[in-house]
C-alpha positions as CSV (number, residue, x, y, z in Angstrom):
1,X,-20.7,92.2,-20.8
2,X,-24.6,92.8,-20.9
3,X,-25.8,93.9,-24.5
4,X,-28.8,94.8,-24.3
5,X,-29.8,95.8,-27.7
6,X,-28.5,92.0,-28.9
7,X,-31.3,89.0,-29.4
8,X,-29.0,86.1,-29.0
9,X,-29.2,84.7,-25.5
10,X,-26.8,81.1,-25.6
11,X,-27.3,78.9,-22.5
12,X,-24.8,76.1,-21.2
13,X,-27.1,73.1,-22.8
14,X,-26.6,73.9,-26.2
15,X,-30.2,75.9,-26.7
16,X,-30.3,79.2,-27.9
17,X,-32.8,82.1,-27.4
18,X,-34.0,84.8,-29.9
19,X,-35.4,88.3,-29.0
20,X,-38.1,88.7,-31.5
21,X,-38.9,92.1,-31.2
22,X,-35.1,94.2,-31.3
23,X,-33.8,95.2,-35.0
24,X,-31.5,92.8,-34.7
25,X,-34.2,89.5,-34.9
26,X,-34.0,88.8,-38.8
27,X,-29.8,88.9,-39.0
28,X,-29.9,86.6,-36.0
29,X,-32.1,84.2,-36.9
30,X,-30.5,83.9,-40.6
31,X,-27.1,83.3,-38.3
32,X,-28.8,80.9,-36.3
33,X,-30.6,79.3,-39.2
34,X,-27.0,78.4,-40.6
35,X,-25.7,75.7,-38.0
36,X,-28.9,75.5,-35.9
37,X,-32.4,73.7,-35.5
38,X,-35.0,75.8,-34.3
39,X,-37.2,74.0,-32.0
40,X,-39.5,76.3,-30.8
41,X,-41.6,79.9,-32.1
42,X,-43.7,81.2,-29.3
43,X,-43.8,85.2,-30.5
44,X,-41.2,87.0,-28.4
45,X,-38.5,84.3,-27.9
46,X,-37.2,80.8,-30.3
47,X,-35.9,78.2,-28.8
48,X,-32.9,76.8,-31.1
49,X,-30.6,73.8,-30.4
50,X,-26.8,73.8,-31.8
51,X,-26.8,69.6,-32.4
52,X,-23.8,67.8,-33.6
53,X,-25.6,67.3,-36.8
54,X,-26.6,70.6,-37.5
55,X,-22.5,71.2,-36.6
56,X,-21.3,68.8,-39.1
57,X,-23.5,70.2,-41.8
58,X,-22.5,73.8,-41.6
59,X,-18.8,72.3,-41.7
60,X,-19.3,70.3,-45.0
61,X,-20.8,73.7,-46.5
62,X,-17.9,75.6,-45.6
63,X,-18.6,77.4,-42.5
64,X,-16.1,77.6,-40.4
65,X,-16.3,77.1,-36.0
66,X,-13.6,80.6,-35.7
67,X,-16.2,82.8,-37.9
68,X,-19.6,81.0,-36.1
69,X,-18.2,81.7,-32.7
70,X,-17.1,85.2,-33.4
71,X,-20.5,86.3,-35.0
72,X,-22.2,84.0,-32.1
73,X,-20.6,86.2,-29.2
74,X,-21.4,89.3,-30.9
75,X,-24.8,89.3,-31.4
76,X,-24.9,87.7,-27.6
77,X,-27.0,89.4,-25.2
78,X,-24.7,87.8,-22.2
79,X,-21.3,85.7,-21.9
80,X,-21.6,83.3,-24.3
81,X,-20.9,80.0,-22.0
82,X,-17.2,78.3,-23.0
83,X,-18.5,74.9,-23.1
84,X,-20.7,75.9,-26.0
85,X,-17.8,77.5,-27.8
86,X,-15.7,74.5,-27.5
87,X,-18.6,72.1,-28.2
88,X,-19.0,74.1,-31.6
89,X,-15.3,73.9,-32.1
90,X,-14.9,70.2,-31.5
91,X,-17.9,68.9,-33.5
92,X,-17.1,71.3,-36.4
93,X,-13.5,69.7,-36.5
94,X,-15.3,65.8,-36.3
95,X,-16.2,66.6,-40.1
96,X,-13.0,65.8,-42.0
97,X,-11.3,63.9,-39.1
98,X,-12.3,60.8,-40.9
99,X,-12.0,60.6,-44.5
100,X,-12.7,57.8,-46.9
101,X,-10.1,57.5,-49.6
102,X,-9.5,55.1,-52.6
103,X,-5.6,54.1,-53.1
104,X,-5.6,54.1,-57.5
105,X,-2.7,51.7,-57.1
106,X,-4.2,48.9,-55.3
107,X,-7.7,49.8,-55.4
108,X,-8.1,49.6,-51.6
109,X,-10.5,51.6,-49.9
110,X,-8.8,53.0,-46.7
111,X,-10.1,54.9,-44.1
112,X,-7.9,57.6,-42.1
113,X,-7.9,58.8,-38.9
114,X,-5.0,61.0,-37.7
115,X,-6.9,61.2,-34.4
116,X,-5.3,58.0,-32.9
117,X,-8.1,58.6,-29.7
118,X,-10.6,58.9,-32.4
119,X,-9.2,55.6,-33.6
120,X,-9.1,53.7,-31.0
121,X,-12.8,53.9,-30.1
122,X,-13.9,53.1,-33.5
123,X,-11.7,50.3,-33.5
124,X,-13.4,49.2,-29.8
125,X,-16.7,49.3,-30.9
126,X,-18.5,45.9,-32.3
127,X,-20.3,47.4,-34.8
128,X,-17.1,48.3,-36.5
129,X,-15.9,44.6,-37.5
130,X,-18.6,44.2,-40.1
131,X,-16.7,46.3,-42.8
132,X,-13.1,46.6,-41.3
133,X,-11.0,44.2,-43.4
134,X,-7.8,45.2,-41.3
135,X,-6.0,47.7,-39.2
136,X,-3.4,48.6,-41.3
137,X,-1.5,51.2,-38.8
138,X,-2.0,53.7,-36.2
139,X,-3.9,56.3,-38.8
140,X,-5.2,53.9,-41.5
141,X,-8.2,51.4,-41.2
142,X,-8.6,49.1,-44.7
143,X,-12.5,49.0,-45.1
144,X,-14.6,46.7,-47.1
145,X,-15.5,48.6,-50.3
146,X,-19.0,46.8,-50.3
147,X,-19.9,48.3,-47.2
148,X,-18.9,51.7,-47.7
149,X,-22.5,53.2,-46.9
150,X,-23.2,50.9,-44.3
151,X,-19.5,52.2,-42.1
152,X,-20.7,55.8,-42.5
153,X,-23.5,54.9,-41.3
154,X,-21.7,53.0,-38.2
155,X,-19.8,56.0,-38.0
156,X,-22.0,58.9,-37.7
157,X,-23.7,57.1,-35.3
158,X,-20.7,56.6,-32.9
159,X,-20.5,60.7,-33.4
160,X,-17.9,60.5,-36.7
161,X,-19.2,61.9,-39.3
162,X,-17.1,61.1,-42.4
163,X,-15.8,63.3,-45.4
164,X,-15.7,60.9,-48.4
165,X,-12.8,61.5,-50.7
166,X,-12.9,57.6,-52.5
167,X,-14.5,59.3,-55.6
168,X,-17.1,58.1,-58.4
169,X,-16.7,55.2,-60.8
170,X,-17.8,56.9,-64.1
171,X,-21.4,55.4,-66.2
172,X,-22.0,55.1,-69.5
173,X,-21.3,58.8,-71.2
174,X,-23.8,60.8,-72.4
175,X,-23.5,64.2,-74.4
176,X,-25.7,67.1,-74.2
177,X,-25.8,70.9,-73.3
178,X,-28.6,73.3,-72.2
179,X,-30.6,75.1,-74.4
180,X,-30.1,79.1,-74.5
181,X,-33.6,78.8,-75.9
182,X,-36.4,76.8,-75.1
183,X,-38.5,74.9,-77.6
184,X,-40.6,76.5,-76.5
185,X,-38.9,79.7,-78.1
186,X,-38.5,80.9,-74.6
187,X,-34.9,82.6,-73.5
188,X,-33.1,80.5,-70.9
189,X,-30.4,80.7,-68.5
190,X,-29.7,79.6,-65.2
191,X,-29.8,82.3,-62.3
192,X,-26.7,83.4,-60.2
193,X,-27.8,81.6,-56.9
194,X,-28.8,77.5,-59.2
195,X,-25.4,78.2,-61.1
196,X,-23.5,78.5,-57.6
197,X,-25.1,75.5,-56.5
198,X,-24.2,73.7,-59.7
199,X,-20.9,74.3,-58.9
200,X,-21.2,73.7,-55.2
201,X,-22.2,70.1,-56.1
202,X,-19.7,69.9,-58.8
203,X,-16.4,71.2,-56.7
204,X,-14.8,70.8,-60.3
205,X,-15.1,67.6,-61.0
206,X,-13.1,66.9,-57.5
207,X,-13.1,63.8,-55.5
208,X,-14.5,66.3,-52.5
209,X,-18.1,67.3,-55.1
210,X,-20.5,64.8,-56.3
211,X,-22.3,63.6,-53.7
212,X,-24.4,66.2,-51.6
213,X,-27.9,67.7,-50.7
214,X,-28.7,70.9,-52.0
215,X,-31.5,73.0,-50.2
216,X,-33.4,75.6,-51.9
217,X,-37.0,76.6,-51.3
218,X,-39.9,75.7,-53.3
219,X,-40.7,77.2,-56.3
220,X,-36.5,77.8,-56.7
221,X,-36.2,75.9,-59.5
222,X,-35.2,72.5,-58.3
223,X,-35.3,71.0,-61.2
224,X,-33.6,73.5,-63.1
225,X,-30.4,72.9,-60.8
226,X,-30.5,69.2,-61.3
227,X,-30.1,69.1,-64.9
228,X,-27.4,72.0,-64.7
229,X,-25.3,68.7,-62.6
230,X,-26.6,66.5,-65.0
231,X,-24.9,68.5,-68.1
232,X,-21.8,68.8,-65.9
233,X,-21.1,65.3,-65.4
234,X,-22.2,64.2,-68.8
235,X,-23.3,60.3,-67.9
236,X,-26.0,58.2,-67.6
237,X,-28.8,59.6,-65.0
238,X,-31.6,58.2,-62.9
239,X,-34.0,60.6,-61.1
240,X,-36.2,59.3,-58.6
241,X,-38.8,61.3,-57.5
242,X,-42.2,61.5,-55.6
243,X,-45.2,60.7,-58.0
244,X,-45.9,60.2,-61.8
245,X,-46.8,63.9,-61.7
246,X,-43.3,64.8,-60.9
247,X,-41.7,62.3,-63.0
248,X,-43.5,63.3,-65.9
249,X,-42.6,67.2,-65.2
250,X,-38.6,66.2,-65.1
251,X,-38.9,64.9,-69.0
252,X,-41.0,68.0,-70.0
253,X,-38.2,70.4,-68.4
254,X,-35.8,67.8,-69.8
255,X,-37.2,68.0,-73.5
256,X,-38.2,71.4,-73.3
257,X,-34.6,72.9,-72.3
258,X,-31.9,70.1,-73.0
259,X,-30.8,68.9,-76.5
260,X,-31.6,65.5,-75.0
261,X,-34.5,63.8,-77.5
262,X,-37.0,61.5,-76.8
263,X,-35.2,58.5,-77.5
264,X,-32.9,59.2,-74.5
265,X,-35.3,59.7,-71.9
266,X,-37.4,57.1,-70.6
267,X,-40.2,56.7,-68.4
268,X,-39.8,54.1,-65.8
269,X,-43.7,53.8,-64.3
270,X,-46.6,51.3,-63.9
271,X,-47.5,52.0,-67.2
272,X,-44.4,52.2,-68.6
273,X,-41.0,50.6,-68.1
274,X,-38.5,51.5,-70.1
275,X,-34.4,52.1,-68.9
276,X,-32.6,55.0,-71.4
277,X,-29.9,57.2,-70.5
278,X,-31.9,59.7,-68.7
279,X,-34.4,57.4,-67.1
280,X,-37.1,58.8,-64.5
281,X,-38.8,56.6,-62.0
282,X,-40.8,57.3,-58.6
283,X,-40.1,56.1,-54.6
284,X,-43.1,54.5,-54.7
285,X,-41.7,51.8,-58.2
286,X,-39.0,51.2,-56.1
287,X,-40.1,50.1,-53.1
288,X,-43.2,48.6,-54.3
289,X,-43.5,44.8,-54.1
290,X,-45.9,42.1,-54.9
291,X,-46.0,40.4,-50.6
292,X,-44.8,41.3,-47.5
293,X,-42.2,38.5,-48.4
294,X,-41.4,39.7,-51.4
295,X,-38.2,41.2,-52.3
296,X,-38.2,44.7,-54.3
297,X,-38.5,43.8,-57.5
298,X,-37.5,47.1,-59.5
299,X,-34.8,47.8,-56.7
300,X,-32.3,46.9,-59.4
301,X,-33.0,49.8,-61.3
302,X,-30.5,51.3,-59.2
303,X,-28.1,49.2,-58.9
304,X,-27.3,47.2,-61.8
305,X,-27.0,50.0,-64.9
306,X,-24.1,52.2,-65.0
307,X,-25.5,55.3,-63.8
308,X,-23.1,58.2,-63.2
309,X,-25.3,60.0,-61.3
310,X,-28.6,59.3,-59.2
311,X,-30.9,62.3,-58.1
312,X,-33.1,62.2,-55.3
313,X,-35.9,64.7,-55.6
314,X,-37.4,65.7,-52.4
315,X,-34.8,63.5,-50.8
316,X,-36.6,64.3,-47.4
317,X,-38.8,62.0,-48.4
318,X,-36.9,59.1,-49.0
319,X,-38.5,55.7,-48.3
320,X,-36.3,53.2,-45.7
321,X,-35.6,50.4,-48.9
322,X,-33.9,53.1,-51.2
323,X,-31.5,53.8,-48.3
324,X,-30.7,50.6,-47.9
325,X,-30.2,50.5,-51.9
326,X,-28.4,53.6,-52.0
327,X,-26.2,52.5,-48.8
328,X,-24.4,49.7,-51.6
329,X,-23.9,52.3,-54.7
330,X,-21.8,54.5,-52.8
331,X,-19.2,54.8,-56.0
332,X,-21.8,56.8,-57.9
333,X,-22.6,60.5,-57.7
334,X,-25.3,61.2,-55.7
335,X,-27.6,64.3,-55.8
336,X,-30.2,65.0,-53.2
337,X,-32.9,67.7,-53.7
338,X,-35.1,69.4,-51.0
339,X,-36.6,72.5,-49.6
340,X,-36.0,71.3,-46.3
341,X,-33.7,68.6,-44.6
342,X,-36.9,67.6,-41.7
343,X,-37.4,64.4,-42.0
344,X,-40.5,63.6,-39.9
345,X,-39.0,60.1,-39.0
346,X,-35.4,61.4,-37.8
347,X,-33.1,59.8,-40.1
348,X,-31.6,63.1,-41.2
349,X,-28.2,61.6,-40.2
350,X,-28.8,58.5,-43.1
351,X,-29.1,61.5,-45.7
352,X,-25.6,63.2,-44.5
353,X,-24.3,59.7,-44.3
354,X,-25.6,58.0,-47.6
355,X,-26.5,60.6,-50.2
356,X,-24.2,63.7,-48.8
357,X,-23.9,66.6,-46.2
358,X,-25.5,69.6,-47.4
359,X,-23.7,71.7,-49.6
360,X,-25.9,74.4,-50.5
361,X,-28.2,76.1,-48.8
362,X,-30.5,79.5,-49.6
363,X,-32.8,81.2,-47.5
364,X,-36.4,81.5,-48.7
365,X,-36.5,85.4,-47.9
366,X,-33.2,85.7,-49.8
367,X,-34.9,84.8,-53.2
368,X,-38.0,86.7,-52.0
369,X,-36.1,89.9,-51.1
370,X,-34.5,89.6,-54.8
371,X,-38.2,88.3,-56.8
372,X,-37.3,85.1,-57.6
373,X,-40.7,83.6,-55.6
374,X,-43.0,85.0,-54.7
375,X,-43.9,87.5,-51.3
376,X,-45.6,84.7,-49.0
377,X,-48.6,86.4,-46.8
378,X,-49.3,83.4,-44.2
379,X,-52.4,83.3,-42.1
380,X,-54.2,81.1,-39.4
381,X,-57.7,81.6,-39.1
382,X,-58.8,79.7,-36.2
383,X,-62.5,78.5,-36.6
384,X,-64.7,77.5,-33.0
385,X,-66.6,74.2,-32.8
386,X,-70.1,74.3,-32.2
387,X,-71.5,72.9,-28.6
388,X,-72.5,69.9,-29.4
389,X,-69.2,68.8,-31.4
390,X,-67.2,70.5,-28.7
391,X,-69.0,67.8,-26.3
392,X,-68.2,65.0,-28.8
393,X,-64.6,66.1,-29.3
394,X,-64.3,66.2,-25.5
395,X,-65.6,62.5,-24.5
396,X,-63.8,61.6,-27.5
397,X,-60.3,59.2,-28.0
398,X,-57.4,60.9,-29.3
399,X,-58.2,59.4,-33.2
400,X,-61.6,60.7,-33.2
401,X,-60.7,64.3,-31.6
402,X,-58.4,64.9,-34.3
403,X,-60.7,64.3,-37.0
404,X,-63.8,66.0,-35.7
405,X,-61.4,68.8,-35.3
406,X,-60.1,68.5,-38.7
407,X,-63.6,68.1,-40.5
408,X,-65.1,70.5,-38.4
409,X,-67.9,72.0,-40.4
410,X,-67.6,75.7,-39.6
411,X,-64.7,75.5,-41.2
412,X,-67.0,75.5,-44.6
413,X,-68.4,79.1,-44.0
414,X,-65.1,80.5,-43.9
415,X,-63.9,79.1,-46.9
416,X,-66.6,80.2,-49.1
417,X,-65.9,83.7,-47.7
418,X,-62.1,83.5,-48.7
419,X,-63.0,81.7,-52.1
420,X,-65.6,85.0,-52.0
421,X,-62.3,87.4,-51.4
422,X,-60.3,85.5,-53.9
423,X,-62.7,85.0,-56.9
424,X,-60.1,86.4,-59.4
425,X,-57.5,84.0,-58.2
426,X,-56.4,81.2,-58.4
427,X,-57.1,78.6,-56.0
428,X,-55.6,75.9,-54.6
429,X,-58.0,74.0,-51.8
430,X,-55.9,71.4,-50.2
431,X,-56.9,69.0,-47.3
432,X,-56.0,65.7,-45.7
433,X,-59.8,63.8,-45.7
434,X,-61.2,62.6,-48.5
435,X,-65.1,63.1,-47.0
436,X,-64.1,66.7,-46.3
437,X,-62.5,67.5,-49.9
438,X,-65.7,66.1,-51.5
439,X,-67.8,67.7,-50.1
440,X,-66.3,70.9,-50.8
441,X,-66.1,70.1,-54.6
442,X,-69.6,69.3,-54.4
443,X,-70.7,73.1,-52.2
444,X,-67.8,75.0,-54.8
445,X,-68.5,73.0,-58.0
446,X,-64.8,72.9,-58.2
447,X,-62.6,69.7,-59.5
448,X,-61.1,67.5,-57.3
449,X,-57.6,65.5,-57.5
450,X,-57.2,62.5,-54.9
451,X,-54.9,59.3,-54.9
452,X,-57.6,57.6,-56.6
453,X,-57.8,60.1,-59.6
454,X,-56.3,58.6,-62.6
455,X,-53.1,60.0,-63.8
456,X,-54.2,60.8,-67.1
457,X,-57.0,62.7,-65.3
458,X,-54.7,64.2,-63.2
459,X,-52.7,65.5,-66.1
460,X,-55.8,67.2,-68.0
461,X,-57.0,69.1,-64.4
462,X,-53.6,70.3,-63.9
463,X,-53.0,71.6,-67.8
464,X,-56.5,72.9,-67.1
465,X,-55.7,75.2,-64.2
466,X,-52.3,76.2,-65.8
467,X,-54.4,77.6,-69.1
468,X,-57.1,79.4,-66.5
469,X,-60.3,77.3,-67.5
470,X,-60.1,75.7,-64.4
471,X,-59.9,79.0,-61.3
472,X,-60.2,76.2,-58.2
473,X,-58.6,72.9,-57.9
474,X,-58.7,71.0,-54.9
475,X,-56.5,68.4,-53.5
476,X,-55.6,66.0,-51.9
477,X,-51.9,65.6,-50.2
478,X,-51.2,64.0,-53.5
479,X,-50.0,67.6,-54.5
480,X,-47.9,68.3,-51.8
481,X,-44.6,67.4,-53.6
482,X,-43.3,68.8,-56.8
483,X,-46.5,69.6,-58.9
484,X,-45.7,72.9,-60.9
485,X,-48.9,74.9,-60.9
486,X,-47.1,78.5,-61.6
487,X,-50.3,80.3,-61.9
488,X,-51.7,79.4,-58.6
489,X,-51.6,82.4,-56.2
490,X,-53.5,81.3,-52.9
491,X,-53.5,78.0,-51.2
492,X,-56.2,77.3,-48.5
493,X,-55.3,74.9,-46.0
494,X,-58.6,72.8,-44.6
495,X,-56.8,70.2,-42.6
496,X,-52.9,68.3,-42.6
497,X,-51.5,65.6,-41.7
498,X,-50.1,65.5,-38.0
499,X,-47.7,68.0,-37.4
500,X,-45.6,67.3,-40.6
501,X,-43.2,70.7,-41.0
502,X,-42.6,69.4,-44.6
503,X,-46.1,69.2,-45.6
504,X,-46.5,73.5,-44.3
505,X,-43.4,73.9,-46.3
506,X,-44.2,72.1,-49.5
507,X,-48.1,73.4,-49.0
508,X,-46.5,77.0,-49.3
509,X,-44.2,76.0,-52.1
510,X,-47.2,75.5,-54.2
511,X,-47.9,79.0,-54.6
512,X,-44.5,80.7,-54.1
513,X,-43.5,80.8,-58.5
514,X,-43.1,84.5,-59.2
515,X,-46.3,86.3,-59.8
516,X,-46.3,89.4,-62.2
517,X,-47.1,92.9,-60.0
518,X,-46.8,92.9,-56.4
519,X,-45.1,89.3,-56.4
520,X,-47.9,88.4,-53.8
521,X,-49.0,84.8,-53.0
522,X,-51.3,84.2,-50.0
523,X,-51.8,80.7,-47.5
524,X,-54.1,80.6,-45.3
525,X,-54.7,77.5,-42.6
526,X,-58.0,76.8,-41.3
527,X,-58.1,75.3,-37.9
528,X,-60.4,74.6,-35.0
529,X,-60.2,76.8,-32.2
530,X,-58.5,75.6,-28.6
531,X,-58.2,72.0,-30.4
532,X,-55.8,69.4,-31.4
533,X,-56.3,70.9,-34.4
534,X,-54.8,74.3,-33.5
535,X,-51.5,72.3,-31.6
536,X,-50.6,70.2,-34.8
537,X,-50.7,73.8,-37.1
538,X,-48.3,74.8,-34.3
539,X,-45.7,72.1,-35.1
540,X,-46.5,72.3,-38.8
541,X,-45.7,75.9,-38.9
542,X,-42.4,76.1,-37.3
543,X,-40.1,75.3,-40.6
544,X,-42.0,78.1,-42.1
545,X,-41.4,80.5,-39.0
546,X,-37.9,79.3,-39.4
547,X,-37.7,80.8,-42.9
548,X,-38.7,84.0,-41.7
549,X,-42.5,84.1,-42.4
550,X,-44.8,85.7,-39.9
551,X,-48.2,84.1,-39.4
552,X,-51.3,86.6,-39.0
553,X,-53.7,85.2,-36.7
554,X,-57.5,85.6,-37.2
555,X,-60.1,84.4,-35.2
556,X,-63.3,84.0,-36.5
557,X,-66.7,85.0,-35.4
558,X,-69.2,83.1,-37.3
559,X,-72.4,85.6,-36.6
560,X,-70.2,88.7,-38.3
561,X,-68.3,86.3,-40.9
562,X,-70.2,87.7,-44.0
563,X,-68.2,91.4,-42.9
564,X,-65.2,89.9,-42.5
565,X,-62.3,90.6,-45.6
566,X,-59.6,88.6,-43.6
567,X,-57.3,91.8,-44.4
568,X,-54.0,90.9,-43.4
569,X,-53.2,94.2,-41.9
570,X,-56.3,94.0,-39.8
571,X,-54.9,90.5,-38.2
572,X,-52.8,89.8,-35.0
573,X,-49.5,89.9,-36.0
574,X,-47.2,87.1,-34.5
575,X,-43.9,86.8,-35.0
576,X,-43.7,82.7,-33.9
577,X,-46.6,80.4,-33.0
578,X,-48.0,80.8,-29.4
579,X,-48.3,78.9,-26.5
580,X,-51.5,76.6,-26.9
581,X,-54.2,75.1,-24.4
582,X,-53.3,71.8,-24.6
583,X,-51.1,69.2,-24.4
584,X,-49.1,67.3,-26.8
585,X,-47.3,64.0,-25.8
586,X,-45.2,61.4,-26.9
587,X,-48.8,58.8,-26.6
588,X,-50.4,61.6,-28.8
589,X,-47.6,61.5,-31.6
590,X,-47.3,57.6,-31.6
591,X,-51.1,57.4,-31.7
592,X,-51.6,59.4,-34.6
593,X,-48.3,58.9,-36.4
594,X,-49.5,55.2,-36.5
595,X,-53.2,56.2,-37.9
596,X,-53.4,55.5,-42.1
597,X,-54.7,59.1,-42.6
């Protein structure tokens, strides 16, 4: 039957379409969203694709296929094809038709199957025979217990996903609650939505919680939901996280709204390593080593202390070795930590495997709608190049034309005229080149943070801009990840790293804490017109569109720039990203994904 007021069209290869433009656009693409990937944001119509992964995870968060198929062929424009009915049926029912277990009685960990098909294939595949100890019978596999990372790993791969159910062995206690008030004198309680994913994680203390990924957008409170597991499970900790920045924030939040004391929290760092039951360390400690031929030398941070729980903050960004590490502490609880599950190198499936599915999941515009961060105004303002740097761009190689793209220098004037708009504010200038960021601090007389700033450095320009002595701070993608700057309010984009969805994401996050008023925070991307430039803001944008956020788009005209007020109502409103002049290829992404940036 023809609907024609629905936006969902579902087509026989797994992709789905959405209608931008009926009423119905937002409730479908929060449906979508929910067992989905969104591939592509032109403005009338996203492309999504329903993948077994995105399946498994909607499955391990509690959706069921019945209630996805009977909102799915509702909000379908046309027949929704049976093969995709049954392909979302079957893969939802792959999550649970394995599941680890631990016999208490002989301490055996056993893997069952009551799909003897299912069986029989895993039992026919090579790969298999490196962590099965023995066939036991026709529904239980005995597994090796020191390679119970590495056979879900196997496993997911041969299209299993499997539900782990062999528990935790419990670390070293540890006793403490959550202030009610801060020492800081400030009233505190978790919200509804970070107490529900508590709990999510926690499944009360069964052998089906502990071990899980729970996604909340930035400025959500991350942090703030980690420690509410952490006083749950009352045991020794170890939070990895993404710079000394972050790690040093975690024992402030710790300090500032736990009864934990200093004595119990230790920093684990290059300029400090110390190991206390709450102990904080970055990716980079662990995975740094003196040679190539090296082994990790502070890799046994995480596996030989009894930690009863291991959080991974941004756990998109998890480097290859701490998988590997994480793949042999499979008996410990393991929380992961994100604002979005992309990983720009594909290994999503190693996160569902090795630290959990995801269990919790809340939509960006949710929180806005309700104030908890802050209304996002997006823009691209799409700069042109000059003649003579348009003919160097075009004899150019593909490394060169993405930098002269990036640094182009019209991109200056436009800045000044937003820093101009936004004098009251405060700013956040963030860029990929060094070159380019300096020279701005030099025209705006503003400080600058950059890998090779010094973290005590770093510390005092941060504290700065929080107190409002400092109004404009630019940076480097050293601030991408999980640097609270609540006061910030606008974020100005000057260049990014190739088509990283993460980076647009986390980019955003900076500015999304809750602003008093209007609640408004405003992003805006600069990018060369027509350019490799404008593609890569294309890809960067799309977790964002995902979200629900609309992009204006404002093209600049140099020769009337000191009239323009880059009013957002004024701007082309897209729903998506549109179609761009050029090309992007597979020779394009290994190019440039290979480039030290």
């Amino acid at each position: 039957m023809f609907k024609p007021e629905n936006p969902i069209i579902v087509q026989s290869d797994m992709t789905v379409l959405l209608e931008t433009t009926g009423p119905l656009f937002e409730e479908g693409r929060d449906f979508l969203g929910q067992f989905a990937e969104l591939e592509k944001s032109p403005e009338y119509l996203h492309t999504y694709r329903i993948t077994p992964l995105s399946l498994w995870n909607a499955a391990a968060a509690g959706l069921k296929a019945d209630a996805i198929i009977s909102r799915l062929v509702e909000l379908a424009k046309y027949a929704v094809p049976q093969n995709v009915l049954t392909e979302i049926r079957e893969q939802m029912a792959r999550f649970g038709k394995l599941r680890l277990i631990k016999d208490d009685a002989t301490g055996e960990l056993q893997l069952i199957c009551d799909d003897r098909a299912a069986l029989e294939e895993i039992c026919a595949s090579p790969r298999v025979t490196e962590f099965l100890i023995e066939r036991r019978d026709d529904r239980t596999l005995i597994i090796n217990p020191a390679y119970r990372g590495r056979a879900k790993q196997v496993l997911i791969k041969l299209g299993y996903p499997v539900e782990d159910l062999a528990g935790f062995t419990e670390g070293d206690p540890l006793e403490f609650e959550i202030r009610p008030v801060t020492r800081l004198g400030l009233h505190f309680d978790l919200r509804e939505y970070q107490r529900d994913a508590v709990e999510t994680f926690w499944a009360n203390g069964s052998r089906a919680g502990g071990a899980g990924v729970l996604v909340l957008p930035c400025g959500a409170g991350k942090t703030i939901i980690g420690i509410g597991c952490m006083e749950k499970i009352q045991q020794h900790t170890l939070i990895l996280t993404t710079n000394i920045t972050a790690l040093r924030q975690w024992i402030r939040e710790l300090l500032d709204k736990t009864t934990l004391s200093e004595d119990q929290i230790a920093e684990y760092s290059g300029d400090k390593k110390e190991i206390r039951p709450v102990t904080v360390t970055t990716y980079q400690m662990m995975t740094y080593k003196p040679t190539k031929a090296d082994h990790f030398p502070h890799m046994d941070l995480i596996k030989q202390y009894n930690w009863g729980l291991i959080i991974y903050d941004e756990v998109h960004l998890l480097p290859a070795p701490v998988f590997r590490a994480t793949a042999e502490i499979q008996a410990r609880r393991r929380l992961g930590l994100t604002a979005t599950l992309v990983r720009e190198d594909g290994r999503e499936d190693d996160v569902f495997s090795l630290i959990g599915p995801k269990r919790f999941d809340k939509p960006w515009k949710e929180l806005e709608q309700q104030g908890w961060i802050a209304k996002a105004r997006c823009m691209e303002i799409r700069v042109p190049m000059q003649p003579d740097k348009r003919l160097d761009y075009a004899r150019a190689e593909l490394r060169a034309k993405y930098r002269l793209a990036m640094e182009n220098p019209d991109k200056i004037p436009v800045l000044l005229r937003l820093l101009d708009k936004h004098r009251e504010d405060n700013v956040l200038i963030i860029g990929q080149y060094l070159d380019q960021l300096e020279e701005i601090s030099k025209l705006t007389g503003a400080p600058i943070i950059t890998g090779e700033t010094p973290n005590a450095q770093r510390e005092e320009l941060y504290a700065a801009f929080k107190s409002g002595k400092i109004k404009i701070l630019v940076v480097s993608k050293v601030a991408n990840f999980a640097v609270d700057l609540p006061d910030a309010n606008v974020a100005i984009q000057v260049s990014g790293t190739f088509r990283s969805r993460q980076e647009e994401a986390q980019r955003v996050g900076r500015v999304l804490r809750p602003k008093p008023g209007q609640n408004y925070a405003y992003f805006y991307s600069i990018v060369t017109k027509d350019t490799k430039d404008q593609e890569c803001a294309k890809q960067r944008s799309l977790f964002l569109t995902e979200q629900g956020y609309r992009y204006k788009i404002k093209i600049v005209d140099l020769s009337t720039l000191d009239q323009e007020n880059f009013d957002f109502e004024e701007a082309e409103d897209l729903v998506g990203v549109d179609a761009m002049t050029e090309d992007f290829d597979e020779e394009d992404a290994a190019l440039l994904e290979a480039q030290d940036m």
